[in-house]
C-alpha positions as CSV (number, residue, x, y, z in Angstrom):
1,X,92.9,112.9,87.1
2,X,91.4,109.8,88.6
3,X,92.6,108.1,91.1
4,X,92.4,104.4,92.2
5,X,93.7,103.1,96.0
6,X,95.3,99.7,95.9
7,X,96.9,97.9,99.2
8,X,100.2,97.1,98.6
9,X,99.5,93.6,98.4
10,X,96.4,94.1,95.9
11,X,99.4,96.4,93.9
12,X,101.9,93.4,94.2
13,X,99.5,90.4,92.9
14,X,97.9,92.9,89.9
15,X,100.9,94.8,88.9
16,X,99.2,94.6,85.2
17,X,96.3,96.3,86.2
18,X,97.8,98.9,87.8
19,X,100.6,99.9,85.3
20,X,97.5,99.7,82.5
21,X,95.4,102.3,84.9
22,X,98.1,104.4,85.2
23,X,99.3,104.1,81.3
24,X,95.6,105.4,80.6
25,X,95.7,108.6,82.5
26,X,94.3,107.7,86.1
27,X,96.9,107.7,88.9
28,X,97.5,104.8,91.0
29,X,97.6,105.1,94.8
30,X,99.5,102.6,96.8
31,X,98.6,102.2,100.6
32,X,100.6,100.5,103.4
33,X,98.2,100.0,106.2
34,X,95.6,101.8,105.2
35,X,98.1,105.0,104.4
36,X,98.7,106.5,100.7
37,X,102.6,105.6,100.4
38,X,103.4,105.6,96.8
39,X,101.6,106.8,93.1
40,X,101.9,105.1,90.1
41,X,101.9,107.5,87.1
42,X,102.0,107.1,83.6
43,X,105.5,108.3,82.1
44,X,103.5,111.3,80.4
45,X,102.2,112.5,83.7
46,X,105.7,111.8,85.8
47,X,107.4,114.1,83.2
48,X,105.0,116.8,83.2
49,X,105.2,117.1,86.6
50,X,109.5,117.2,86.3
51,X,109.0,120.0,83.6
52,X,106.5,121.9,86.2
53,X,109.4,121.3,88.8
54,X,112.0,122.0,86.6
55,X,109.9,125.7,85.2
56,X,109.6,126.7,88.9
57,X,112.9,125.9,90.1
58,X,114.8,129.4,90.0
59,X,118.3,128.7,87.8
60,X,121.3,129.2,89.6
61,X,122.1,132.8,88.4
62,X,118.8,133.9,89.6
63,X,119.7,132.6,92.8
64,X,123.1,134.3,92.6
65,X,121.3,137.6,91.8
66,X,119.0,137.4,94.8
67,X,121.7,137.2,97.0
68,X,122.0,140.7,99.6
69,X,124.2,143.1,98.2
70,X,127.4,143.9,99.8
71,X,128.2,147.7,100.1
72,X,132.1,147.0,99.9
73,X,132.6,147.8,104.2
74,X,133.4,145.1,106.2
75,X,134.8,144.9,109.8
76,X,138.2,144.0,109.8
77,X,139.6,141.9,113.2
78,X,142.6,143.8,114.9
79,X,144.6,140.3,115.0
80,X,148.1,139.7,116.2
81,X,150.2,137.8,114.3
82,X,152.7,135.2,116.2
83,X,156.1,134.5,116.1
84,X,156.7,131.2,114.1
85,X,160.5,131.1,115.4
């Protein structure tokens, strides 16, 4: 993937040009003083990159079945109760 650096007032004052670069395929890197802050994607890239997130995430019964297992022991607390009279 190419990729083009804009300042973010070259970004503001060419909007156009820098949705149509991204539309065709080449990501578009913002800067804010000199430092990368922000890509613009095309919507085709942006969700292949959410299915990539989505295919690594673990679902939330693997992360219930990777939790330790218990082996049914626990320490009890010897507590005393209190009078509520």
């Amino acid at each position: 993937m190419q990729t083009k650096q804009w300042s973010l007032q070259d970004a503001k004052n060419k909007f156009s040009a820098v949705v149509d670069a991204a539309q065709q395929g080449k990501a578009q890197v913002i800067t804010r003083r000199g430092v990368p802050s922000a890509v613009v994607l095309s919507i085709e890239e942006f969700e292949k990159f959410q299915r990539f997130e989505a295919a690594q995430s673990p679902s939330f019964i693997d992360h219930l079945l990777s939790m330790p297992a218990d082996d049914g022991e626990f320490e009890r607390l010897d507590v005393q109760l209190r009078d509520f009279e």
